[in-house]
N, C-alpha and C positions, 0 to 999 in steps of 0.2 A: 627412489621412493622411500617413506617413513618406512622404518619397517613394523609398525603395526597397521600396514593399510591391508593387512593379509585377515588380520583380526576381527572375526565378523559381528564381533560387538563394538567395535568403532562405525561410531555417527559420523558420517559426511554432512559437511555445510559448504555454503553458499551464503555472504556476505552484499547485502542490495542496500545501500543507504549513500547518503549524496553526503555526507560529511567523513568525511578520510580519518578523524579524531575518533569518531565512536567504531569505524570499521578497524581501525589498531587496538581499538580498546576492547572491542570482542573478539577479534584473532589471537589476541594477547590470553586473553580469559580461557577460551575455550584451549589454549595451544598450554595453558599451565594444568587443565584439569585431562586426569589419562580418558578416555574412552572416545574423543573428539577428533576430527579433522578439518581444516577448514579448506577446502579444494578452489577456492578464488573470492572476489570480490566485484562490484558492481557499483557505480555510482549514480544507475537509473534504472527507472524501470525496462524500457528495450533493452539496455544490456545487459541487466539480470535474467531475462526470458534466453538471451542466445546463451548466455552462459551455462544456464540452468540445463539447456536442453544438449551442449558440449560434453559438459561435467556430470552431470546426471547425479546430483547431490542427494541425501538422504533427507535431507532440511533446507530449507530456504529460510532466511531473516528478511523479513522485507518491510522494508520502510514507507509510509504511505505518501507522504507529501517529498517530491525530487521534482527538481526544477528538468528535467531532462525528458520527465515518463512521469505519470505517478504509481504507488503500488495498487490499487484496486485495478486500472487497467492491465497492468503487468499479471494481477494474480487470473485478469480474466482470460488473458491471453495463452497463459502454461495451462490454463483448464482444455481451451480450447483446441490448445495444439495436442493435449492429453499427456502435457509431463509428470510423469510418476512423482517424483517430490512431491512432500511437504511445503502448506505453507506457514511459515510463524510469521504471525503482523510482528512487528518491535517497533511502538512507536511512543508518541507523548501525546495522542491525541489520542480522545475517549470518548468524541461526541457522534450522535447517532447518525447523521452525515459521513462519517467516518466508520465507522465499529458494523453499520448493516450492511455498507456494501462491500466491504471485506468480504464479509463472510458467506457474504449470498452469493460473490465472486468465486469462491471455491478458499479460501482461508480457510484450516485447519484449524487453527488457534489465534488467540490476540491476548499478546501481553503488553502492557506501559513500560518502558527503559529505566523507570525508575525500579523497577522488581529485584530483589534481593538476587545477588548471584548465583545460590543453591536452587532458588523457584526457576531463576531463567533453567538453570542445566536439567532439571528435573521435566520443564515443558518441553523442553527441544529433544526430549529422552520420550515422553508422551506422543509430541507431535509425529517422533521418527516411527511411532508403533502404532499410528492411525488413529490415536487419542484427539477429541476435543480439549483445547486448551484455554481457559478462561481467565482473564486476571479477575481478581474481585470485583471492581470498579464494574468494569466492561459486563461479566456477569449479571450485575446487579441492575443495570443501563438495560439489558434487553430482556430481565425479565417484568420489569417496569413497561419496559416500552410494549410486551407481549398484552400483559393486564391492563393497559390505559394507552390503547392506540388512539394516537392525535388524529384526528379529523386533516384530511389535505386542505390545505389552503390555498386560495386563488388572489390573494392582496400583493401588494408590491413588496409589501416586508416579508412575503416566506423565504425563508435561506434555500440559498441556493445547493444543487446536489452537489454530491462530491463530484461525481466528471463534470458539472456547468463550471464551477471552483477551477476545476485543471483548468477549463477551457479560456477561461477568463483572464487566469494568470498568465497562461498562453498567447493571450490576444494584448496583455501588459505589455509582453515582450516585443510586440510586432510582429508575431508568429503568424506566417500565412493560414488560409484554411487548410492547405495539400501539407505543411507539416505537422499545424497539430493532430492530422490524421492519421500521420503517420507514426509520430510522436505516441499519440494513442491508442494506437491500432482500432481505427474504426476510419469508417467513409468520412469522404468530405460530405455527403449530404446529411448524415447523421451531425455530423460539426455544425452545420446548419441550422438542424432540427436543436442543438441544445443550445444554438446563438439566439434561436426563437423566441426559447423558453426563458434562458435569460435576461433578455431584453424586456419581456412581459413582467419578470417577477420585478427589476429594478425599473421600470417605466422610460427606459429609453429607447431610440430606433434605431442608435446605430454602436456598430464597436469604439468609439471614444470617449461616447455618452456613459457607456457600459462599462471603458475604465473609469474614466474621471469619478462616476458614480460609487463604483467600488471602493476607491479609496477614502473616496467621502466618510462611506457605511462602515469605513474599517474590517471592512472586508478582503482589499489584499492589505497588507503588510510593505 
């Protein structure tokens, strides 16, 4: 073992992101500044929750969009099971789809990957001491959104939630209901319940319509 794992001012982490370039690139980071550890890696969100709950990290990084799991599912899942971590979103997405359900997911913090390397070490130093962590951006996104709450919308153009988004991309893939349920950690009927909804919001009846349609809207990628 390092031997400053004895050191009770070294931060434990946990690495969750689906690109293996950016988990070298913060292993690397966090492995050249002293007070850091990083106790493993994840390339979804399921195998960040079993790892998290293995390793018992002080901090989590977790990535929101992973073709495997996403992170809002994953972060609701450690709430659930009640794992003591930290979460830090780290990602490239800052839209309100993104950024509320984090956080109302039990997220800690959310920072953009573009963040100056002293701001990231400085949150992941905040998130490990039970600090709210906020990039500016994202800050600014929900005190906006607190002041001028949008009206729900019932039209075929309102964007779809972050879990309809997983579920969609899921149903891309040819993902049955029984895995992206699993994939999700939620019911098949609940899979159901958001097939429902998005089908209503893109005006189709069935999961083909509901791709085809998505890609149209440039909605998936």
């Amino acid at each position: 073992m390092p031997e400053n794992t004895d050191d009770a001012s070294v931060i434990t982490l946990l690495l969750v992101d689906d690109h293996p370039v950016v988990r070298d690139g913060l292993r690397g980071m966090f492995a050249a500044a002293p007070g850091f550890e990083v106790l493993g890696e994840a390339e979804s969100g399921p195998q960040g929750v079993e790892l998290a709950e293995r390793l018992a990290p002080d901090v989590i990084l977790m990535d929101l969009r992973m073709p495997g799991g996403g992170g809002v599912a994953a972060i609701a899942e450690l709430t659930r099971r009640g794992v003591a971590s930290k979460v830090l979103v780290l990602t490239t997405y800052d839209t309100d789809t993104d950024t509320l359900p984090a956080i109302e997911a039990g997220a800690t913090g959310y920072l953009l990957k573009d963040a100056p390397r002293d701001e990231l070490f400085t949150a992941v130093r905040a998130a490990a001491a039970g600090r709210t962590v906020l990039s500016p951006a994202v800050a600014t996104r929900l005190v906006t959104q607190v002041r001028n709450p949008r009206p729900a919308s019932t039209t075929s153009d309102s964007p779809l939630s972050t879990r309809e988004l997983d579920v969609l991309r899921l149903v891309a893939k040819g993902t049955s209901n029984r895995e992206i349920a699993r994939i999700l950690f939620i019911s098949e009927a609940t899979v159901k319940t958001h097939l429902t909804h998005l089908y209503a919001k893109l005006s189709v009846n069935d999961r083909a319509a509901a791709v085809a349609t998505g890609y149209e809207r440039g909605i998936l990628g």
